[in-house]
GUFI-867899 format. One record per atom (N, C-alpha, C, O): residue number from 1; residue in one letter; atom name; x, y, z. Coordinates in pm, whole numbers, plus 50000, padded with zeros to 5 digits. Example, Ala and Ser with C-alpha at 12.3 -4.5 7.8 and 13.67 -1.06 7.14 Angstrom:
+-----+---+----+-------+-------+-------+
!   k ! r !  a !    xx !    yy !    zz !
+-----+---+----+-------+-------+-------+
!   1 ! A !  N ! 51319 ! 49431 ! 50780 !
!   1 ! A ! CA ! 51230 ! 49550 ! 50780 !
!   1 ! A !  C ! 51320 ! 49670 ! 50780 !
!   1 ! A !  O ! 51424 ! 49668 ! 50846 !
!   2 ! S !  N ! 51285 ! 49775 ! 50708 !
!   2 ! S ! CA ! 51367 ! 49894 ! 50714 !
!   2 ! S !  C ! 51290 ! 50003 ! 50787 !
!   2 ! S !  O ! 51341 ! 50114 ! 50804 !
+-----+---+----+-------+-------+-------+
//
This chain:
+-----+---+----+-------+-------+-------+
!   k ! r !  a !    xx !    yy !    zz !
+-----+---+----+-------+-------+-------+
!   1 ! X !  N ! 58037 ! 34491 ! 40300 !
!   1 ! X ! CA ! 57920 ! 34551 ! 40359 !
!   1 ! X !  C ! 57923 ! 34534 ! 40512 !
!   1 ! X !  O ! 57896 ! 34622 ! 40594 !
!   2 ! X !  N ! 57959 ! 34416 ! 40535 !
!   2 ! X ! CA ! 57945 ! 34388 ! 40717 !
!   2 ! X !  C ! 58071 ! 34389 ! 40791 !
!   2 ! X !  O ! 58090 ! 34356 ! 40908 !
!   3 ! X !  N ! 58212 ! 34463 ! 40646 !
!   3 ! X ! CA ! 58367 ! 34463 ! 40700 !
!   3 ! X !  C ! 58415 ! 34312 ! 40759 !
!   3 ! X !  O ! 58494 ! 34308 ! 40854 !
!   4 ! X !  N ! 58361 ! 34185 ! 40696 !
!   4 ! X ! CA ! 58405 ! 34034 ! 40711 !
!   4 ! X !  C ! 58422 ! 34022 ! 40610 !
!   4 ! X !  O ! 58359 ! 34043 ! 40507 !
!   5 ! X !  N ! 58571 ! 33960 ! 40651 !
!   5 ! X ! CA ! 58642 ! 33901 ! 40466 !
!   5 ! X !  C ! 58649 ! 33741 ! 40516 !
!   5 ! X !  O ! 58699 ! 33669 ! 40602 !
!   6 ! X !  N ! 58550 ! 33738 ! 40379 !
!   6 ! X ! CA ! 58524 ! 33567 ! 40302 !
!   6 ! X !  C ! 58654 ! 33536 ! 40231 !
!   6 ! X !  O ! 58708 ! 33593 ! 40136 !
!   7 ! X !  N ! 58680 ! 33458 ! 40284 !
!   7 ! X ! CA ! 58829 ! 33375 ! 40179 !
!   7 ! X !  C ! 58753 ! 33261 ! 40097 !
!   7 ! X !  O ! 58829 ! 33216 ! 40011 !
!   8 ! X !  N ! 58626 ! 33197 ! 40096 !
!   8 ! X ! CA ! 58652 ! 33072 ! 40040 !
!   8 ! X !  C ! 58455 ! 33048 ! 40023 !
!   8 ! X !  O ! 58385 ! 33094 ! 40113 !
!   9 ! X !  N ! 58400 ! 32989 ! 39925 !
!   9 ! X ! CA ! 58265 ! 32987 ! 39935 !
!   9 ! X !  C ! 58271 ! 32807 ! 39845 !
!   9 ! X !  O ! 58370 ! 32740 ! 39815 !
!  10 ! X !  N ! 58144 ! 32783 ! 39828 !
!  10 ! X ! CA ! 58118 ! 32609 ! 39792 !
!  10 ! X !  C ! 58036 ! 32710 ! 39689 !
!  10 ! X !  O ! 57995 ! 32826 ! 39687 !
!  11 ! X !  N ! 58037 ! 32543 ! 39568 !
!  11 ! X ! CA ! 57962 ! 32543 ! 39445 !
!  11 ! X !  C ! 57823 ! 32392 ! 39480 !
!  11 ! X !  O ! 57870 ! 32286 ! 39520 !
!  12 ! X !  N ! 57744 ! 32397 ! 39470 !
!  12 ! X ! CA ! 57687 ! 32251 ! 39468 !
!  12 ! X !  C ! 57580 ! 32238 ! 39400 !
!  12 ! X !  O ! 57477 ! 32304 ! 39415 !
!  13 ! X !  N ! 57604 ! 32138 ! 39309 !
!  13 ! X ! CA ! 57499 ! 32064 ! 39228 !
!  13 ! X !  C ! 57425 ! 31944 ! 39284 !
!  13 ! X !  O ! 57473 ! 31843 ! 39335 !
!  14 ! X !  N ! 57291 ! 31979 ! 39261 !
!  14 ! X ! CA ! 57218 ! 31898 ! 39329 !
!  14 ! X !  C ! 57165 ! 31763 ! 39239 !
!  14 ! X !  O ! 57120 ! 31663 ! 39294 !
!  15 ! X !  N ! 57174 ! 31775 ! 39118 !
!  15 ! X ! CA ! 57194 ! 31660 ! 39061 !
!  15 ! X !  C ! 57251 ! 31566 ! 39052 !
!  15 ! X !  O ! 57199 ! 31477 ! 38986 !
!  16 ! X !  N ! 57378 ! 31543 ! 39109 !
!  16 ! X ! CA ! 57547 ! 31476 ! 39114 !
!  16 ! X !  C ! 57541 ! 31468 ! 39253 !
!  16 ! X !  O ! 57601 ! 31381 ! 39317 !
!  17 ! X !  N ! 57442 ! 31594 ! 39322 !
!  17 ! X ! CA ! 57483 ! 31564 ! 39533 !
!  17 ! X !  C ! 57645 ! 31600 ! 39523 !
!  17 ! X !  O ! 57715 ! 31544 ! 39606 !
!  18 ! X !  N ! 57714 ! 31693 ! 39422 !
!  18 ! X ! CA ! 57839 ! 31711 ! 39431 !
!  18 ! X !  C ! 57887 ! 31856 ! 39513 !
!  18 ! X !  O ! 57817 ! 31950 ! 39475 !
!  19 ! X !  N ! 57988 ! 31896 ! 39614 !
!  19 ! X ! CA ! 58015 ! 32054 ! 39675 !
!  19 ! X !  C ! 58142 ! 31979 ! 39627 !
!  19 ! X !  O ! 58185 ! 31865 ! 39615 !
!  20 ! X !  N ! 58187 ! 32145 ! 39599 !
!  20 ! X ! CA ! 58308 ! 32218 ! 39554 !
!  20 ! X !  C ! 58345 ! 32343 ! 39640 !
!  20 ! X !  O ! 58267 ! 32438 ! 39648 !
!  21 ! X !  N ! 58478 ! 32340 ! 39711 !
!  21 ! X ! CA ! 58481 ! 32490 ! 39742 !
!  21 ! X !  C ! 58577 ! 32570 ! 39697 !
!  21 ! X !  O ! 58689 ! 32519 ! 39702 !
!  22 ! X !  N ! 58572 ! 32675 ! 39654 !
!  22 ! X ! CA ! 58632 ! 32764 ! 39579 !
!  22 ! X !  C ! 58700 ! 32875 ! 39651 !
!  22 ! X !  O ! 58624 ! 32941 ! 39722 !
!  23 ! X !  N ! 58807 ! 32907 ! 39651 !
!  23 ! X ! CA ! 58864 ! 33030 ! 39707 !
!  23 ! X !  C ! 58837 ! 33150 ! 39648 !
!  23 ! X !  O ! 58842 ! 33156 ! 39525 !
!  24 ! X !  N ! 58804 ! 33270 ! 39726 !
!  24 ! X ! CA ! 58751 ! 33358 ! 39639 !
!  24 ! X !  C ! 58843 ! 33491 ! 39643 !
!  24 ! X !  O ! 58808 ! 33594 ! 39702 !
!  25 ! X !  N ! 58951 ! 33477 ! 39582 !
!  25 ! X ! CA ! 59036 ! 33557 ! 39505 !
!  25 ! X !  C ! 59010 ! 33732 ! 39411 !
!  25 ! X !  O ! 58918 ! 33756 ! 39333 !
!  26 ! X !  N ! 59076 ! 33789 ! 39436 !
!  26 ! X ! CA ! 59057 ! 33911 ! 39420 !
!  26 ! X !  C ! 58997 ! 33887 ! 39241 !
!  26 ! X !  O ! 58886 ! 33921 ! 39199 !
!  27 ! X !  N ! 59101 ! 33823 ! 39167 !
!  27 ! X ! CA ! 59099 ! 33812 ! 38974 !
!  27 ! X !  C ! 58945 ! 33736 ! 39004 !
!  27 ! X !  O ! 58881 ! 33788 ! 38913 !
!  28 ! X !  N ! 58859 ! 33656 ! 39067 !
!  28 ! X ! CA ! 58780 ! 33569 ! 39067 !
!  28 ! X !  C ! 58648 ! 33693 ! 39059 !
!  28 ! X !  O ! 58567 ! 33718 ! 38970 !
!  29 ! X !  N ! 58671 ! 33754 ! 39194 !
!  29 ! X ! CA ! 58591 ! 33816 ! 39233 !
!  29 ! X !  C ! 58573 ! 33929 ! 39086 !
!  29 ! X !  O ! 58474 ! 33995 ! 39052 !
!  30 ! X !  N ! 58679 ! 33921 ! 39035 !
!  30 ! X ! CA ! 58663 ! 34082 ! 38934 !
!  30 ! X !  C ! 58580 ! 33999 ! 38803 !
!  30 ! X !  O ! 58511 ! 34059 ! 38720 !
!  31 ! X !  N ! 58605 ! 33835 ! 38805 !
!  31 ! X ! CA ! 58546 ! 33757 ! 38694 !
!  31 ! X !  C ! 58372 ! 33778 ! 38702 !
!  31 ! X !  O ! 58285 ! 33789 ! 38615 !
!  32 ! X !  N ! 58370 ! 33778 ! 38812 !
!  32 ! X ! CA ! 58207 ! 33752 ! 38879 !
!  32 ! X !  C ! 58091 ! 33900 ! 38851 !
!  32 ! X !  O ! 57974 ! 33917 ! 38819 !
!  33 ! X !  N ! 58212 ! 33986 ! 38887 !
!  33 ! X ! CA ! 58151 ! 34133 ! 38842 !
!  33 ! X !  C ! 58120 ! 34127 ! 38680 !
!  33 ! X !  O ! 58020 ! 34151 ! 38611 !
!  34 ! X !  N ! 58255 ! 34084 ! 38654 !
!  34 ! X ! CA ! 58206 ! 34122 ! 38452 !
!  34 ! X !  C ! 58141 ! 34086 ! 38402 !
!  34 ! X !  O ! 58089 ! 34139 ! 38303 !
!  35 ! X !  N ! 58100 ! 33915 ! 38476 !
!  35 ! X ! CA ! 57993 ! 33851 ! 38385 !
!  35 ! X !  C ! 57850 ! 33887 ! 38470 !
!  35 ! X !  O ! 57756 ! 33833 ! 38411 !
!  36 ! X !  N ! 57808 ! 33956 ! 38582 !
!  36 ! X ! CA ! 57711 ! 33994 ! 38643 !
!  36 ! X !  C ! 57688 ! 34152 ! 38523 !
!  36 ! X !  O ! 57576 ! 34186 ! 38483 !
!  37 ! X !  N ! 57773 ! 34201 ! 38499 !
!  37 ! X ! CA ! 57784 ! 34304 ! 38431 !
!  37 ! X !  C ! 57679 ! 34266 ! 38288 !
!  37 ! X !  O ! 57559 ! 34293 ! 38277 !
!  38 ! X !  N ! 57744 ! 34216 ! 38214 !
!  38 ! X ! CA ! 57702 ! 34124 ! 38090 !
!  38 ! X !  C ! 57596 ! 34043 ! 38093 !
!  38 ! X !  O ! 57551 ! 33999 ! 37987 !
!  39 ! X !  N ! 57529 ! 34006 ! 38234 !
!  39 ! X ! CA ! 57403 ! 33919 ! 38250 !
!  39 ! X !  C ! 57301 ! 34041 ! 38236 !
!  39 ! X !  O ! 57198 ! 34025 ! 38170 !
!  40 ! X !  N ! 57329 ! 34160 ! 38298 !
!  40 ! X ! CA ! 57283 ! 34274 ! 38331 !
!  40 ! X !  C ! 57233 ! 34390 ! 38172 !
!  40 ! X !  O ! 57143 ! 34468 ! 38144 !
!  41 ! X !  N ! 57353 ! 34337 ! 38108 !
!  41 ! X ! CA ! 57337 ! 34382 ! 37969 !
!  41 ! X !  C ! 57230 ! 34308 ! 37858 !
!  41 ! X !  O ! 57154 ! 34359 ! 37775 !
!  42 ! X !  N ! 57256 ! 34181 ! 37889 !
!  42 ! X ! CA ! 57177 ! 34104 ! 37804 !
!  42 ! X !  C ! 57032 ! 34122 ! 37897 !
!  42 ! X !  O ! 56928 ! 34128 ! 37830 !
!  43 ! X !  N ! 57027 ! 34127 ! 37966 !
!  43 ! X ! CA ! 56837 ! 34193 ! 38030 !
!  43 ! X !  C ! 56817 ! 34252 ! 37980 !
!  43 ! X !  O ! 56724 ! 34243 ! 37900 !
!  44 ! X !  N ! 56897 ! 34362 ! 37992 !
!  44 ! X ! CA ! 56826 ! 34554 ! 37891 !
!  44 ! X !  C ! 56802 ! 34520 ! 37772 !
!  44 ! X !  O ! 56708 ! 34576 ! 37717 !
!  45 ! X !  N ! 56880 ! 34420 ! 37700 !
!  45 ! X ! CA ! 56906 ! 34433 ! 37580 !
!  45 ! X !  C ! 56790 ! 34327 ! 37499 !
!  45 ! X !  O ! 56758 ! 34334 ! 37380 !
!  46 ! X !  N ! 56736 ! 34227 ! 37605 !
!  46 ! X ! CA ! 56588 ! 34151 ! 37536 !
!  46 ! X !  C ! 56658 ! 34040 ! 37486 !
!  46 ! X !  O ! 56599 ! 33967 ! 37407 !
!  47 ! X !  N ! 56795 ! 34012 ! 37525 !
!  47 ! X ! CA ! 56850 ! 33885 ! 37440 !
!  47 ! X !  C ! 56896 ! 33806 ! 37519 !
!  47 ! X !  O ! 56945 ! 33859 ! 37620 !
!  48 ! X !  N ! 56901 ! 33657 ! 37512 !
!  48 ! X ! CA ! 56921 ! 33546 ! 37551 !
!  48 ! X !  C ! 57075 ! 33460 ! 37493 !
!  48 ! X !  O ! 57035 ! 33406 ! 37390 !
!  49 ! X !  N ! 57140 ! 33444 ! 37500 !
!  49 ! X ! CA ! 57258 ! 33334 ! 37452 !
!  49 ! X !  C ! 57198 ! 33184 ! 37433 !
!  49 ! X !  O ! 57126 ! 33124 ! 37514 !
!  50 ! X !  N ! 57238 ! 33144 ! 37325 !
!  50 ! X ! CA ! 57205 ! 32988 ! 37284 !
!  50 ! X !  C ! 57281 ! 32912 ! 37380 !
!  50 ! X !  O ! 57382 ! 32935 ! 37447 !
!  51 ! X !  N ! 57164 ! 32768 ! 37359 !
!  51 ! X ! CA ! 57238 ! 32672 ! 37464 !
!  51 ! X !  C ! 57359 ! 32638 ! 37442 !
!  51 ! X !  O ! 57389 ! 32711 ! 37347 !
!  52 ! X !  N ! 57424 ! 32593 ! 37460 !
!  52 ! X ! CA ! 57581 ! 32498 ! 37471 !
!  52 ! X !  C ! 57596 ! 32359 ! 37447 !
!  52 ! X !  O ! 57700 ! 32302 ! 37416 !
!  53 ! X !  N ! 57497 ! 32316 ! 37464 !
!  53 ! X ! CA ! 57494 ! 32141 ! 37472 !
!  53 ! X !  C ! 57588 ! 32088 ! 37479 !
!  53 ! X !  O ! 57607 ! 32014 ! 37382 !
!  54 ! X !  N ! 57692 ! 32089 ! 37578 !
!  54 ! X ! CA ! 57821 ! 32025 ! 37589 !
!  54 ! X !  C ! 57748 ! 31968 ! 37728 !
!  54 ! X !  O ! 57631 ! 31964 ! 37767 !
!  55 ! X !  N ! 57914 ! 31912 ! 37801 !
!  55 ! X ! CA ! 57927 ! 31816 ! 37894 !
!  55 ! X !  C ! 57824 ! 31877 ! 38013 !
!  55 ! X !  O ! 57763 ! 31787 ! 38072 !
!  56 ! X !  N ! 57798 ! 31998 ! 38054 !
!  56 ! X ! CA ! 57764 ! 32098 ! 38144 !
!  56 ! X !  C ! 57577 ! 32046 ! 38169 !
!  56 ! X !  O ! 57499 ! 32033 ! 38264 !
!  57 ! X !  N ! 57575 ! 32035 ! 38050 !
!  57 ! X ! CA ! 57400 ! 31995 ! 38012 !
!  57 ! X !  C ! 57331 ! 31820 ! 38077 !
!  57 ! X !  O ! 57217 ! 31784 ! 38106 !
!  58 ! X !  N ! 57444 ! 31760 ! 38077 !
!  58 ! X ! CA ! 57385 ! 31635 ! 38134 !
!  58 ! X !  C ! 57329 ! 31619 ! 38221 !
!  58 ! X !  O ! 57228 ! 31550 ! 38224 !
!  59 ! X !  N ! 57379 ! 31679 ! 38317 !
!  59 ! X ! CA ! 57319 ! 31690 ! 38491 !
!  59 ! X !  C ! 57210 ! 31846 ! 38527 !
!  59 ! X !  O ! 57188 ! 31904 ! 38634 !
!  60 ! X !  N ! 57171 ! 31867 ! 38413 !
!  60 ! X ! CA ! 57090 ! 32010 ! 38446 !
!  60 ! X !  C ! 56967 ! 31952 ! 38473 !
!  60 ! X !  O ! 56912 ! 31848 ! 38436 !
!  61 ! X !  N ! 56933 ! 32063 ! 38560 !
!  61 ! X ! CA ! 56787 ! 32044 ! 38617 !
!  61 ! X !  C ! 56699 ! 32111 ! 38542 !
!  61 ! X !  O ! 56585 ! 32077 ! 38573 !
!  62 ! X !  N ! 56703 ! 32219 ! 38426 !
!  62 ! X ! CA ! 56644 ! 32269 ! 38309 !
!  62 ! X !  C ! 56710 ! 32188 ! 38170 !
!  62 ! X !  O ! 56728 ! 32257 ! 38070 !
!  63 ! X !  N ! 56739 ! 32068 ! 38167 !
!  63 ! X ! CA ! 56752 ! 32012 ! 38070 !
!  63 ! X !  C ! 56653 ! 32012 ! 37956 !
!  63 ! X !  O ! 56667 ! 32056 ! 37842 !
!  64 ! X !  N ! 56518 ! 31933 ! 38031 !
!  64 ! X ! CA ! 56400 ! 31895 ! 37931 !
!  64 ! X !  C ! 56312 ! 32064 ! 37914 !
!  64 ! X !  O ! 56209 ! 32071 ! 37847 !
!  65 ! X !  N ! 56358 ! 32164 ! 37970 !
!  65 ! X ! CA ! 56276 ! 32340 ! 37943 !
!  65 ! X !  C ! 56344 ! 32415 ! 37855 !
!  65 ! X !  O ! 56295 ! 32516 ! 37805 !
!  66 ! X !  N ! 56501 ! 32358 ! 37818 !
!  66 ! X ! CA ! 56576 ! 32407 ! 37771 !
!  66 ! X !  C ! 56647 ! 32366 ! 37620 !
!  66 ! X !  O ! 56714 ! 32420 ! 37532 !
!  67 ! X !  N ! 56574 ! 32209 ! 37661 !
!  67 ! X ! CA ! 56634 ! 32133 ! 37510 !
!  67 ! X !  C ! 56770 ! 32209 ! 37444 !
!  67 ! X !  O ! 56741 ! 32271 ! 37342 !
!  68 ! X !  N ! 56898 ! 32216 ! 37479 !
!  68 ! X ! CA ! 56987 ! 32243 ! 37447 !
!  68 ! X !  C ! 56999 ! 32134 ! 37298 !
!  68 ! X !  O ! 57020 ! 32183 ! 37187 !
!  69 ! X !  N ! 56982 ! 31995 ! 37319 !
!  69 ! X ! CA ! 57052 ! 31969 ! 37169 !
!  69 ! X !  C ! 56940 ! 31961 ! 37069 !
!  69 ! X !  O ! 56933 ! 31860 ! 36999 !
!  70 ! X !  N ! 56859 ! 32051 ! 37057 !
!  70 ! X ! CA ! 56800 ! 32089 ! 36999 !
!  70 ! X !  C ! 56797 ! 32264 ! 36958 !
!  70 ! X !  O ! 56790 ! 32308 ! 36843 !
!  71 ! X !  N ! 56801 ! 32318 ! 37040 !
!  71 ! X ! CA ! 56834 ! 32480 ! 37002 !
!  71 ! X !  C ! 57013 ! 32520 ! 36996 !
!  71 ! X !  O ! 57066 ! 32622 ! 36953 !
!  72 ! X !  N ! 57051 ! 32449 ! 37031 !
!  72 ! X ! CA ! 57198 ! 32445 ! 37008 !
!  72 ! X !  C ! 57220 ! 32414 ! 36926 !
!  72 ! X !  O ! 57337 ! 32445 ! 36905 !
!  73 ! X !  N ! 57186 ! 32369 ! 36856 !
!  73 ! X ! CA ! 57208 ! 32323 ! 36676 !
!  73 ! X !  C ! 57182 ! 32393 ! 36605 !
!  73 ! X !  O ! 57070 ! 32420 ! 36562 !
!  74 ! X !  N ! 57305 ! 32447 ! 36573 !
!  74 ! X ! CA ! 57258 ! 32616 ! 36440 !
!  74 ! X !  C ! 57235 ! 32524 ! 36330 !
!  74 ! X !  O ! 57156 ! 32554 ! 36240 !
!  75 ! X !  N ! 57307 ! 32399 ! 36330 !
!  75 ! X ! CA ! 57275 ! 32398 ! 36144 !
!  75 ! X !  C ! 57158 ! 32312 ! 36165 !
!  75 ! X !  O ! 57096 ! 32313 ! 36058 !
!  76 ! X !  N ! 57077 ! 32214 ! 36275 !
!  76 ! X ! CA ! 57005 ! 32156 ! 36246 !
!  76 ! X !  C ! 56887 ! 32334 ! 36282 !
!  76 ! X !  O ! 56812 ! 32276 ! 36361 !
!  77 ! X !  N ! 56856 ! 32416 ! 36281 !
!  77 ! X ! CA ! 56784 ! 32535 ! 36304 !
!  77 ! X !  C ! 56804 ! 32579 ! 36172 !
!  77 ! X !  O ! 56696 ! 32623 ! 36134 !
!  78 ! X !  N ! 56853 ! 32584 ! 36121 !
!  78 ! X ! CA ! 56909 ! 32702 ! 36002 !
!  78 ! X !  C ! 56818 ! 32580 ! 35926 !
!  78 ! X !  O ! 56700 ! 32608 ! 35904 !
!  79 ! X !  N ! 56862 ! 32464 ! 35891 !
!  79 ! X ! CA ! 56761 ! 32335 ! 35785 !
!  79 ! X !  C ! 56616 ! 32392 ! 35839 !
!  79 ! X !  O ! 56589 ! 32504 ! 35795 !
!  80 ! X !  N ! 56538 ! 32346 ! 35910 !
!  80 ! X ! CA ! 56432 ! 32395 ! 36014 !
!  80 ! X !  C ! 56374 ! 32521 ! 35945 !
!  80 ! X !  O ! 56280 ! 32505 ! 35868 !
!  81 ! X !  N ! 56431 ! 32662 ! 35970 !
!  81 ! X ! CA ! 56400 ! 32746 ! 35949 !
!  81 ! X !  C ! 56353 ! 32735 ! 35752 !
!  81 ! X !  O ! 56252 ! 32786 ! 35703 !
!  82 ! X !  N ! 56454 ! 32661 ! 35681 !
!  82 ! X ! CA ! 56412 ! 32712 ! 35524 !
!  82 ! X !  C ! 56297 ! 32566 ! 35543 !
!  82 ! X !  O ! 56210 ! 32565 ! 35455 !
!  83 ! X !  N ! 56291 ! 32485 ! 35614 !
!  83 ! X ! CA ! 56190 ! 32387 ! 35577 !
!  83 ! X !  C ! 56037 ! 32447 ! 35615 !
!  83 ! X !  O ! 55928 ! 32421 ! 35564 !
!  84 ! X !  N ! 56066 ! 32520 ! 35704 !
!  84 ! X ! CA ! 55917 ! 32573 ! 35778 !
!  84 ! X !  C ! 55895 ! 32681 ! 35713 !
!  84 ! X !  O ! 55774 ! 32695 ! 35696 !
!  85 ! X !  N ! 55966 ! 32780 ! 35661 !
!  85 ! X ! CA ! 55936 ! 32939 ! 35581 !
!  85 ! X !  C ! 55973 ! 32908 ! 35440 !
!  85 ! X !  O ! 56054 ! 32820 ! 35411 !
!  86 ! X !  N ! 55907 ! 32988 ! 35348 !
!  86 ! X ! CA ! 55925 ! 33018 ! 35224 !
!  86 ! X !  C ! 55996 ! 33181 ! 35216 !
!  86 ! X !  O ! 55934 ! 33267 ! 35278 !
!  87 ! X !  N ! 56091 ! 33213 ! 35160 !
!  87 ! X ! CA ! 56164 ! 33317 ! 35139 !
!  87 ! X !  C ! 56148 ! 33357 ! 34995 !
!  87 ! X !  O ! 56177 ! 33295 ! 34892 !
!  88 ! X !  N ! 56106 ! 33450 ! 35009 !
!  88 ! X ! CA ! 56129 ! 33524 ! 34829 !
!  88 ! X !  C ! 56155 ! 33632 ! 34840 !
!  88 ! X !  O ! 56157 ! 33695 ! 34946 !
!  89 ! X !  N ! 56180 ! 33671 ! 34736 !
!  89 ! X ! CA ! 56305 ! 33812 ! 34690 !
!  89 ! X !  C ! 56205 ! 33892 ! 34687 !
!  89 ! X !  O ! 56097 ! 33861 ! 34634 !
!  90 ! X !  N ! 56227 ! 33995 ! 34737 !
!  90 ! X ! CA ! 56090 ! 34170 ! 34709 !
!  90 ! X !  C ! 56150 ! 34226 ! 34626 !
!  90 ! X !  O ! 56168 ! 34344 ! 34654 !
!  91 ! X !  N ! 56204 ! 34185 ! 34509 !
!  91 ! X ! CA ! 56326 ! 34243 ! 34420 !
!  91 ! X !  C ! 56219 ! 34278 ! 34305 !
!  91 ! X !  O ! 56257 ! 34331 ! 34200 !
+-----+---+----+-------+-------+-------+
//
């Protein structure tokens, strides 16, 4: 837009007080589009992706809004779901 080429940008988490800087590569840059693409899709589309509750979740600042090891748990959700609903056949 302003004809200045960026070679290199920082990541930083403010939980850890950790920067990272990243080179920003043509394959990087095309990564950034697809998943802006796909963030873009899941808006239109009214849907959300489940948490992850892996290593990523420790240091989040939406930890306790997000309860990952709690909605990240298909099978403790799936128990949940038949304990809280009754299902019967319209057969």
């Amino acid at each position: 837009m302003l004809n200045v080429k960026i070679e290199k940008g920082a990541l930083y988490w403010h939980g850890s007080r950790e920067r990272k800087e990243i080179l920003l590569t043509d394959a990087l840059k095309s990564q950034v589009q697809e998943v802006a693409e796909a963030v873009h899709n899941m808006i239109a589309e009214n849907r959300i992706p489940p948490p992850v509750n892996d290593k990523r979740c420790e240091d989040c600042s939406l930890r306790e809004a997000c309860l990952p090891h709690v909605a990240g748990n298909t099978s403790k959700n799936r128990k949940a779901a038949k304990e809280l609903f009754e299902c019967r056949d319209r057969g």
